[in-house]
DORO-454772 format. One line per field, with one value per residue (C-alpha): residue in three letters; x, y, z. Coordinates in steps of 0.2 Angstrom, whole numbers, plus 5000, padded with zeros to 4 digits. Last residue first. Layout:
<pts>
rest Ala	...
x X	...
y Y	...
z Z	...
</pts>
This chain:
<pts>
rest Unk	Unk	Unk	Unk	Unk	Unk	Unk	Unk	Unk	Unk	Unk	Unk	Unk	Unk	Unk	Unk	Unk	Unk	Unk	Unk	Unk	Unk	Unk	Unk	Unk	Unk	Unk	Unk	Unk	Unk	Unk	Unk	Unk	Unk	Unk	Unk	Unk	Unk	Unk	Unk	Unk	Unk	Unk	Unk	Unk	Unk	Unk	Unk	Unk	Unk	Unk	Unk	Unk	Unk	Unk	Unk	Unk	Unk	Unk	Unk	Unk	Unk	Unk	Unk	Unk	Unk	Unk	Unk	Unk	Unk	Unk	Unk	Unk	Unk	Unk	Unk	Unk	Unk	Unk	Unk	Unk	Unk	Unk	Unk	Unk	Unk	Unk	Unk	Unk	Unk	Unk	Unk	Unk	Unk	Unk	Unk	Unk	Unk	Unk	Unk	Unk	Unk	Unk	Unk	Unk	Unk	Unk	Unk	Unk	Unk	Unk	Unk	Unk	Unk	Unk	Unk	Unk	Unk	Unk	Unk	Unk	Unk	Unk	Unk	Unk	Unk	Unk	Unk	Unk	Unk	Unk	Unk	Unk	Unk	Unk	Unk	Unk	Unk	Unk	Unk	Unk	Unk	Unk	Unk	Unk	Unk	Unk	Unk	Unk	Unk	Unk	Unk	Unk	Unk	Unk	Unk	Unk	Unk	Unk	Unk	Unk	Unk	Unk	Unk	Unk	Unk	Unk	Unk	Unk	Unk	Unk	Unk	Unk	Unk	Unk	Unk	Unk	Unk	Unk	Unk	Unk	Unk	Unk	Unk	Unk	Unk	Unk	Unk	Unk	Unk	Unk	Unk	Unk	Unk	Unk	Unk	Unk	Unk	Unk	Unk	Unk	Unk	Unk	Unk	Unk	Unk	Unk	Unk	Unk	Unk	Unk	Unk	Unk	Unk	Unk	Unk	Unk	Unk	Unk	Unk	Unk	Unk	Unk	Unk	Unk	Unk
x 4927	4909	4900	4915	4913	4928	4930	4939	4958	4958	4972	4985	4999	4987	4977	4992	4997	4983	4995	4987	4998	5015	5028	5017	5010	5027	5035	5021	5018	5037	5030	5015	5026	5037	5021	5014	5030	5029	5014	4995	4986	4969	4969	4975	4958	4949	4958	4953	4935	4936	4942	4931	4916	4924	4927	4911	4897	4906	4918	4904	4894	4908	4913	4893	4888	4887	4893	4910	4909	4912	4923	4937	4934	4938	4953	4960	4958	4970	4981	4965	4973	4990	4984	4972	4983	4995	5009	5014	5007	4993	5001	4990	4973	4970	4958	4948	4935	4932	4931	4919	4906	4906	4918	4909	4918	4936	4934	4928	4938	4953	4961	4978	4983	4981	4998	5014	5031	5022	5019	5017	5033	5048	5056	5038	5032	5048	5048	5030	5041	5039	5021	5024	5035	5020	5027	5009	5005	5026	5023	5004	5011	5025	5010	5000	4984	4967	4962	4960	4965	4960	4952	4955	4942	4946	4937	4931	4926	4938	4939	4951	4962	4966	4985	4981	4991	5005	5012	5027	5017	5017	5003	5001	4992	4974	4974	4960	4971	4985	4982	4970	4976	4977	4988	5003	5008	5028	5036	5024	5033	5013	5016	5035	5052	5049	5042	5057	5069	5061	5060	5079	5081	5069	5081	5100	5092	5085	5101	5099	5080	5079	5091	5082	5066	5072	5079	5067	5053	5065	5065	5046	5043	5053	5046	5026	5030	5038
y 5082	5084	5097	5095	5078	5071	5062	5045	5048	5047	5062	5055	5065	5083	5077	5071	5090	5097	5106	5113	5102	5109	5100	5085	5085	5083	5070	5058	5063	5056	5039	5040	5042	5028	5016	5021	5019	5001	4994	4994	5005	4995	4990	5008	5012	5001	5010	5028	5021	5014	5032	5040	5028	5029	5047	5055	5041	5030	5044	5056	5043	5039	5056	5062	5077	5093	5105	5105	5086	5087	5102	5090	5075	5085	5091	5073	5067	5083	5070	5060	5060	5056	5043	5036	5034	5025	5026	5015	5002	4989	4970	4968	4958	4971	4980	4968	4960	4973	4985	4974	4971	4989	4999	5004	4989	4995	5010	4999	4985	4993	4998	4995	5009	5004	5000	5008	5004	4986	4977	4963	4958	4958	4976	4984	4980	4988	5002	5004	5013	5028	5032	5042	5053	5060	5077	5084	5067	5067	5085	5081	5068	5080	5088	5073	5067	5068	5084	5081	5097	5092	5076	5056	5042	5025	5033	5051	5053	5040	5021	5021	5034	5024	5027	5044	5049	5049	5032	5029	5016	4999	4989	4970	4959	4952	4943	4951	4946	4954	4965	4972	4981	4974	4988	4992	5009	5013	5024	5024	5037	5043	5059	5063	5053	5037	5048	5061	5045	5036	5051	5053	5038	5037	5053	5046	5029	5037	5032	5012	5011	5020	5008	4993	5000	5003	4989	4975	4985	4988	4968	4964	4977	4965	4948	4956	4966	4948
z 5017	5018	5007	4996	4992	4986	4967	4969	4962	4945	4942	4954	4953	4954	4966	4977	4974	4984	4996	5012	5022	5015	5025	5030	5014	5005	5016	5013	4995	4992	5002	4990	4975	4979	4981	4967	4955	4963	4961	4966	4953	4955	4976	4979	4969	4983	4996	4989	4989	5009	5012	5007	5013	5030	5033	5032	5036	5048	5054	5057	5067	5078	5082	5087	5077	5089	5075	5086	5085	5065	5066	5078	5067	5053	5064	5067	5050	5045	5035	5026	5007	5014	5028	5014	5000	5010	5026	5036	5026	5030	5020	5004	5002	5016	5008	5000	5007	5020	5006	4997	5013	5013	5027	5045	5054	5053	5062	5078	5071	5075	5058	5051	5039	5018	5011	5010	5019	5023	5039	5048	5042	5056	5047	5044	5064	5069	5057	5067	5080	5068	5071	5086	5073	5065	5067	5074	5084	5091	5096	5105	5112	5121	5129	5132	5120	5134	5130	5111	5103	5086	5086	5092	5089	5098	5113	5112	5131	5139	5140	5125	5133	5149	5145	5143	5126	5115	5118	5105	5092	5089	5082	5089	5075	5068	5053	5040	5026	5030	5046	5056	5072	5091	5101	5107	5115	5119	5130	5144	5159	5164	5154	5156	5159	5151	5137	5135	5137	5123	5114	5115	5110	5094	5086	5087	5084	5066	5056	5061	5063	5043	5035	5044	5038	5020	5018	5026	5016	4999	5000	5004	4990	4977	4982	4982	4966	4958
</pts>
């Protein structure tokens, strides 16, 4: 019954959220056909449901050959290689709304753990890998709200001359793979709500630890690290 019920508030809420935001997603269209190198839109092969491979969408925010670049699939603070106006949509989070797209045809869910490459997705435990994706990848998750400022511990990490792959595989990735795994146990709906609410919240007040505060057993941080 979750499954039937959140694909329904997905095709909703999506559809609803395509039709009022048009006023906004045009005008960035035209900005990015008009700026940068005139891209508008970025696809690229993510993990999905059950390890199934699909195309990502995204409004391009950077060099178009990015990947191939110092810093490849990784991306910090003040990244030389993001385009002005990308750097607006990054900080806003609004290159990620053409994924309403992906949410509205099915390869994705509101909330769910993000769609890795399989760069990123390759330093998680054999039970992570296992398991993760059991449910659609979301928009948005415990892991994007947890892991907000990713970019700038990416940023610190490679400042202290530690290489950007390395501090994601042993940093980021076996956090993150633990707040996943406790998504995997408290799955259902008043989690999902909340996690789009705490969404909106941290992107307003980044510095809050209110998510902490909703969600009392969430996987203790390493300080030292994180």
């Amino acid at each position: 019954m979750y499954k039937i019920v959140k694909r329904f508030f997905d095709i909703l809420l999506s559809g609803v959220a395509i039709i009022m935001l048009s006023p906004l997603l045009v005008p960035v269209m035209i900005i990015l056909k008009c700026s940068g190198e005139h891209d508008i839109f970025y696809g690229q092969d993510r993990i999905g449901y059950k390890n199934r491979h699909f195309k990502i969408l995204k409004f391009a925010t950077m060099l178009r050959d990015s990947p191939n670049m110092a810093g490849g699939l990784h991306t910090t603070h003040g990244d030389p290689r993001v385009l002005p106006f990308g750097r607006f949509l990054r900080k806003t989070k609004m290159n990620e709304l053409p994924q309403l797209f992906n949410i509205f045809l099915g390869d994705m869910s509101i909330v769910g753990p993000r769609p890795l490459v399989d760069k990123t997705f390759a330093p998680y435990s054999d039970e992570v890998k296992a398991n993760i994706y059991n449910v659609k990848p979301g928009l948005t998750g415990i892991g994007s709200v947890v892991f907000r400022d990713e970019e700038t511990l990416l940023s610190d990490c490679a400042k202290k001359g530690m290489d950007i792959d390395e501090a994601y595989a042993k940093i980021v990735s076996p956090y993150k793979g633990a707040l996943e795994m406790w998504y995997q146990r408290h799955i259902g709906l008043w989690t999902d709500f909340m996690l789009i609410f705490l969404t909106a919240w941290v992107i307003v007040f980044p510095d809050s630890q209110l998510t902490f505060k909703v969600f009392k057993d969430l996987p203790k941080r390493n300080p030292a690290s994180i």
